[in-house]
N, C-alpha and C positions, 0 to 999 in steps of 0.2 A: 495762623490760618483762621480764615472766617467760619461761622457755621454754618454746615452743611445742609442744607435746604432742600436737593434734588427730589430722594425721594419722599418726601413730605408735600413738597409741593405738586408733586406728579400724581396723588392720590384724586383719584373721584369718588372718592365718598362725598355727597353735599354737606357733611356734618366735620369734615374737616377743617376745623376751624381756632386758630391761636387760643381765643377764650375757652375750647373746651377742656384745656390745660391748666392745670391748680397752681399756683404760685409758688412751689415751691423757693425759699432763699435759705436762707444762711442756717447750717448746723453744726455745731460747736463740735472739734477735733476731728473734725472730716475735710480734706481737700481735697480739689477735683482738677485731672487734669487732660485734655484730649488733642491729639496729633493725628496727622497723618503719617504711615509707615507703606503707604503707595503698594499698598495691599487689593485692591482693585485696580480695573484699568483705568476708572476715572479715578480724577483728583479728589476724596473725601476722607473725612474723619472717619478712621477706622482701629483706631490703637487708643485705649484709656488707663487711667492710671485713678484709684480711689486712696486715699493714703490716711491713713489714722497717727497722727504725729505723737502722742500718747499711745496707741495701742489702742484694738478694740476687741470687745467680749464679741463674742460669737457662736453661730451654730450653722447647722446647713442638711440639706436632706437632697439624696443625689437618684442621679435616673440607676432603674429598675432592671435598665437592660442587658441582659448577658455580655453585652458587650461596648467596654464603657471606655471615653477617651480619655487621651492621657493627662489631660491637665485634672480630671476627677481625679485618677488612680495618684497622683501627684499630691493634691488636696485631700485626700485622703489618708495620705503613708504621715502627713508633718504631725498633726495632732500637737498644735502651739496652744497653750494657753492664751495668746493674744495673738492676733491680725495686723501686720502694721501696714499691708498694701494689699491690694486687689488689681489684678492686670487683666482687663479685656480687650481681646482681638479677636474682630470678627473675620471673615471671608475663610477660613481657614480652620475645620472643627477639630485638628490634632487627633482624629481619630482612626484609627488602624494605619497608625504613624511608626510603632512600635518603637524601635530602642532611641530612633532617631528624634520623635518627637518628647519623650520622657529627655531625655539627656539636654534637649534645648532648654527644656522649661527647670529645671538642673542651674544649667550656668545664666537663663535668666535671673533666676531668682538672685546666685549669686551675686552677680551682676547689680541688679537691683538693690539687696541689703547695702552692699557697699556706697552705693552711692547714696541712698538714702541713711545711710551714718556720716557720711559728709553733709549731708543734709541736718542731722542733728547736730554735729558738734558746731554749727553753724549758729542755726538758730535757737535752741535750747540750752538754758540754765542749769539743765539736768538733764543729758543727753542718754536715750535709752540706747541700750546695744539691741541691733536688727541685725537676727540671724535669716538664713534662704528657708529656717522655719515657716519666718512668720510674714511669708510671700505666699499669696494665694493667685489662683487664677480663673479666670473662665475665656473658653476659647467656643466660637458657633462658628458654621459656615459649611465649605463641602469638605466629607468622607472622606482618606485615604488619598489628599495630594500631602504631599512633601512639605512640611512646619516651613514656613517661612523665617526662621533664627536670622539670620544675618540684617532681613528690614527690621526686624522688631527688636532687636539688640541695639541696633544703629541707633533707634528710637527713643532705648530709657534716658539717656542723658538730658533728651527734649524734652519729655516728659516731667521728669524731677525738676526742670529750668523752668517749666510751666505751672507748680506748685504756687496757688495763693490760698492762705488763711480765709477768705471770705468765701462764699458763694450766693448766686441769685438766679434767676430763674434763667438766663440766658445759657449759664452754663449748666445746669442741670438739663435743659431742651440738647443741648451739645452733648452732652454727655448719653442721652437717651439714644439720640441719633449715631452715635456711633458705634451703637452695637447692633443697631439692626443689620438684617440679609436680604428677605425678601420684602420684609415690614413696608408698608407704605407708609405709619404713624408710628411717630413716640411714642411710647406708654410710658406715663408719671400719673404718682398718687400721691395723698398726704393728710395727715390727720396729726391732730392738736388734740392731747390729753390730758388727767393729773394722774398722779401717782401718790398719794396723799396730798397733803399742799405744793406737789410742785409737777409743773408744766411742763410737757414732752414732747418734743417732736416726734415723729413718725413717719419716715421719706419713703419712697418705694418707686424703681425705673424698672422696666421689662422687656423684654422682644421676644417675638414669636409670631410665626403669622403659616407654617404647614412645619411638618410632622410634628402635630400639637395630640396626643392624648395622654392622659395622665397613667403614671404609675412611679409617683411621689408628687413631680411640680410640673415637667413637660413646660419645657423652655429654660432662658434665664431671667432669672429675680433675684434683686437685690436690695434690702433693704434697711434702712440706715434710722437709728435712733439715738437719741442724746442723754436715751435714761438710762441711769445706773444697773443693768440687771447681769445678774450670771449667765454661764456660758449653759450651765443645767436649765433656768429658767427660760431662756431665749429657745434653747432645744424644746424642751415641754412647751412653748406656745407657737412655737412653729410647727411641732407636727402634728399640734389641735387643729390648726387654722388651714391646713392645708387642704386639709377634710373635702372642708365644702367651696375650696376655692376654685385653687390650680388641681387639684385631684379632682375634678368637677366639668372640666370642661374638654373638649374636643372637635378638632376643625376636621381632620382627615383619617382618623385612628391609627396611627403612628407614632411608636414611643422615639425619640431622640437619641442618641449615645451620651451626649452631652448635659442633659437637664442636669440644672444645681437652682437650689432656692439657697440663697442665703440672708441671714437676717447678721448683723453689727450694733452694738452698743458703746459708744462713743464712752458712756460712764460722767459724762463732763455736771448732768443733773445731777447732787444729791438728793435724790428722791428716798425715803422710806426705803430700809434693806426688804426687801421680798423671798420668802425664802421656799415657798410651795406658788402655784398657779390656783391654787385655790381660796389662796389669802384673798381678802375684799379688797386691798389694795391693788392692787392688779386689774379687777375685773374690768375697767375702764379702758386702758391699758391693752388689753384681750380683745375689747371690740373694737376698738378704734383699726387693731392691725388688722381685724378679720376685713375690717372695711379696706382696709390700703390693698388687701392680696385678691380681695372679690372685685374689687376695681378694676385694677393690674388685669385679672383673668381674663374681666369679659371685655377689656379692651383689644385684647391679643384674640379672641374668637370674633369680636367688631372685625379685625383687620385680617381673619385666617384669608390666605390663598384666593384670591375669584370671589369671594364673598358677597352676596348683594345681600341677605337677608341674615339676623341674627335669632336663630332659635333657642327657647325654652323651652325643657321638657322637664312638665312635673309628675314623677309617681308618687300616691298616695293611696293611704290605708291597705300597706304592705306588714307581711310578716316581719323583716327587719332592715336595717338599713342594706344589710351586702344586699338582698333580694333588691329591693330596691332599684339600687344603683347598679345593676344586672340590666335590669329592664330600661332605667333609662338610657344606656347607653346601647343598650341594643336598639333603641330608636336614633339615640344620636350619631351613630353611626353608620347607618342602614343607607349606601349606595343611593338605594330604589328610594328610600323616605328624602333624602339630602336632593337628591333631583328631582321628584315631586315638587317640592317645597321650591326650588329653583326654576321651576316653569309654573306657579300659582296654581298646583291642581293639587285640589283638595282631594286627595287619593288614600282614603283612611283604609282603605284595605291594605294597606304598605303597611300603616299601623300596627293592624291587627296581625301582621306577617310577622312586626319584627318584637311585638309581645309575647307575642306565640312560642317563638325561636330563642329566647333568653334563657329559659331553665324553668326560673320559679313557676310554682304552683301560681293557679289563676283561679277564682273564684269566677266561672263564664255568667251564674245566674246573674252575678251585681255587677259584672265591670262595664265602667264608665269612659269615654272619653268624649272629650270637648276641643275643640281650637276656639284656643280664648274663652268668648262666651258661648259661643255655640254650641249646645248636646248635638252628639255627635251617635254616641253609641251610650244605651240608658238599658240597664237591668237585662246586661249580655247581646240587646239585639239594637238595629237601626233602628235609633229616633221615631216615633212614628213622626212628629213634624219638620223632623232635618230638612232642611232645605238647600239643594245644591248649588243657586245660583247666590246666596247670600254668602255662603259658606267660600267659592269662587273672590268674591271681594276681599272677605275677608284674608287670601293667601294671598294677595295683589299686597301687602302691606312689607313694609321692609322689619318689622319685630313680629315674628310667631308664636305663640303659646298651647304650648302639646300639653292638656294634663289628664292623667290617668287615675282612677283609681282601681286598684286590685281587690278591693276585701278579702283579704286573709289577715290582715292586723292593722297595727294602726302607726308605724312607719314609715317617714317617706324620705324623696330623696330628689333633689332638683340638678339637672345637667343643662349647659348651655354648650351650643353647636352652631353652625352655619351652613349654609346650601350648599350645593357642590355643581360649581357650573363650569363649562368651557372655559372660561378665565382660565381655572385650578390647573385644568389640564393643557392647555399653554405656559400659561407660567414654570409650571413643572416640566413641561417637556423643553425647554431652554434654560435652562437654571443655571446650568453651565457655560454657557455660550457669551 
């Protein structure tokens, strides 16, 4: 089957465009494979298959919410030392599926091991044994229908038939695409590192586009490396980097059932053993991936629900980060601020509403705010030279910049968000239809 184009090309963002896509090709002991298992009404790529033919190191940080689906509760119970496959299916989030949906994803895996051991004894000199351990999953889509097991069963054997050693940007763009739902775009990222004298890839796909608010990663992420590192070390830099990424952003303040970030280590580099995150070995390493996840994030807030504009909100010279990040999200999520900002009216009294209403203490004599360059509000009161009709233009603009300072310390904390317009609420009131 060809690649799925529809919703990609049905997007009207004007910034929609193939070159805004990084080239992701080839990464050593990762192969990539994607079907259709006519899991939608229309004919698309919706069933994926990630396969580590060697094994891969791993870690993963999962949503937050009391009530979490079964393909987490699944990836959670195995606790493998190594990953040999990753199975995504969208349209279908397996959650509040109970025995029904645990048990599918049960005889998938089994299912899956088995044939990917005929798969090794095939093509491997030293064929590993793959237990239904070391079968992972991530499943997005709607709530509480019935696991779809029988298309998606029917499916592994196309799948594992679809296994090639190489990859290039075509199938990684495929691969991206079939995990979205509501997504209008891909999300890929990618970055080139060292790790002492040796060179590392660093791959990263995404989807998310509504019930985006963090409390770990909010959404799926997945991200693929060739460097040698432990399954300790991948955990320690993944739940640094989450921080200020995916825990950073917000389209509609909605946690998911389903969010999983996960990060893979192919091991194929011998790079330098690493053995704390604090080693200088590493530190390059560290930034390259904070860049792949802060990518990923604000591509998935680019494309939240109805989106026409992309906001930034910075708080500054705060008592400490949680404070902080209280307040920015009190603005990022504020109804009244999200639709201001959707109809160009510069409504800083929303501002100061949803500062107000966050908790932390506030220092009123000094607090500052600005869009963009504009003083806004300067030593607790309105600007004496604010200007309304500049400030007006200024909101006409499709990127926002909310920044705040509090003076109570000297902490800050940056959130990105998007407007909240009739789209959102169309889109959402047919989701299912």
């Amino acid at each position: 089957m060809g690649i799925n184009l529809t919703n990609f090309l049905s997007s009207k963002s004007k910034d929609t465009k193939m070159m805004d896509f990084q080239d992701l090709d080839h990464l050593d002991g990762l192969s990539i494979s994607v079907v259709s298992a006519d899991l939608y009404k229309d004919k698309r790529d919706d069933l994926s298959m990630f396969y580590f033919r060697e094994g891969a190191n791993h870690a993963s940080i999962y949503t937050q919410s009391k009530i979490i689906s079964e393909n987490i509760k699944w990836n959670i119970n195995q606790k493998p030392q190594k990953i040999f496959s990753l199975i995504v299916n969208t349209r279908n989030a397996n959650a509040f599926t109970g025995k029904q949906g645990y048990e599918s994803l049960k005889k998938l895996a089994n299912l899956t091991s088995k044939q990917l051991n005929q798969k090794q004894e095939t093509d491997e000199e030293n064929p590993r044994k793959i237990s239904p351990k070391n079968i992972m999953f991530g499943c997005t889509g709607t709530i509480g229908e019935t696991y779809p097991y029988e298309k998606i069963s029917s499916n592994i054997s196309n799948l594992v038939n679809k296994i090639r050693y190489t990859q290039n940007k075509f199938i990684w763009m495929k691969a991206a695409l079939a995990i979205m739902t509501t997504d209008t775009k891909p999300k890929l990222s990618m970055e080139e590192c060292y790790i002492g004298n040796e060179k590392v890839k660093i791959y990263g796909i995404s989807k998310g586009s509504g019930m985006i608010y963090p409390n770990m990663a909010t959404t799926l992420v997945y991200i693929f490396t060739d460097a040698s590192l432990s399954n300790y070390i991948l955990g320690k830099l993944l739940k640094k980097n989450i921080t200020n990424t995916f825990n950073a952003i917000s389209c509609d303040g909605d946690t998911s059932t389903n969010d999983m970030a996960t990060i893979f280590a192919t091991n194929v580099i011998k790079n330098p053993h690493v053995k704390s995150i604090k080693d200088n070995k590493i530190k390059n390493f560290d930034k390259a991936l904070n860049k792949v996840l802060l990518n990923l994030a604000k591509r998935v807030v680019l494309d939240g629900e109805g989106a026409s504009k992309f906001i930034t909100v910075n708080i500054g010279k705060c008592k400490n980060e949680i404070e902080a990040k209280k307040i920015a999200f009190s603005v990022a999520n504020s109804p009244l601020v999200k639709t201001a900002i959707a109809g160009g009216d510069p409504n800083w009294g929303r501002i100061i509403m949803a500062v107000g209403k966050a908790g932390p203490k506030i220092n009123l004599k000094k607090l500052s705010i600005k869009f963009g360059d504009l003083t806004i509000v300067k030593e607790g009161k309105l600007f004496q030279s604010y200007d309304e009709n500049l400030t007006s233009n200024y909101m006409k603009g499709e990127n926002i910049q909310i920044c705040i300072d509090i003076y109570t310390g000297k902490k800050n904390f940056t959130a990105y968000t998007m407007d909240l317009t009739k789209k959102y609420i169309e889109i959402n009131a047919d989701y299912r239809s």
